[in-house]
N, C-alpha and C positions, 0 to 999 in steps of 0.2 A: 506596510501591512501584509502579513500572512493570505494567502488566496488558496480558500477553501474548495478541496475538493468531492462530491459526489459518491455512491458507490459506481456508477455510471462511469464515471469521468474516470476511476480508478480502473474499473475491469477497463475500458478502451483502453489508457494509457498499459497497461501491462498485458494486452489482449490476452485475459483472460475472462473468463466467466463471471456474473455477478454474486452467482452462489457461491463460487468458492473466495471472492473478496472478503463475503460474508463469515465465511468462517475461518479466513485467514485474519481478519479484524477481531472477529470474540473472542479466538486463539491469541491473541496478542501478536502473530508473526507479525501482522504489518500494522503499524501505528497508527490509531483511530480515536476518534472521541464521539461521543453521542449528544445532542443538542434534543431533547423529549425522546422520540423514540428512535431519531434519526439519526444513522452512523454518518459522521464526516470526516476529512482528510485532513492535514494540510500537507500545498503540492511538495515541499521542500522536504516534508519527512519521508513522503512516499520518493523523491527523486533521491534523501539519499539511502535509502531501503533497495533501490535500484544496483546503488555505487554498489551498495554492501553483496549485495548476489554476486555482482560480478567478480569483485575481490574473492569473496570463497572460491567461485569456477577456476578463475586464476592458478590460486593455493592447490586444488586438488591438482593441477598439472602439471605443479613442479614435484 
């Protein structure tokens, strides 16, 4: 079973802001889904939304 994440749980995990979660979620940057009016995770998407950042940073150095 998929283990759903928070906006909370998300801003901590990438210490960032919960406003900008927010509008990295309705942007589509980072993968969310809504359960009534609430945005939720799962942690797998956001960890690999993680890989994928860092791949780019990678790229831009070579």
């Amino acid at each position: 079973m998929k283990t759903i994440m928070t906006i909370n749980d998300v801003a901590e995990k990438l210490k960032m802001s919960t406003s900008t979660i927010y509008k990295y979620a309705e942007k589509g940057r980072i993968p969310s889904f809504k359960i009534g009016t609430c945005r939720r995770f799962f942690e797998e998407e956001i960890d690999t939304y993680l890989v994928s950042l860092s791949q780019r940073e990678e790229e831009k150095c070579l």
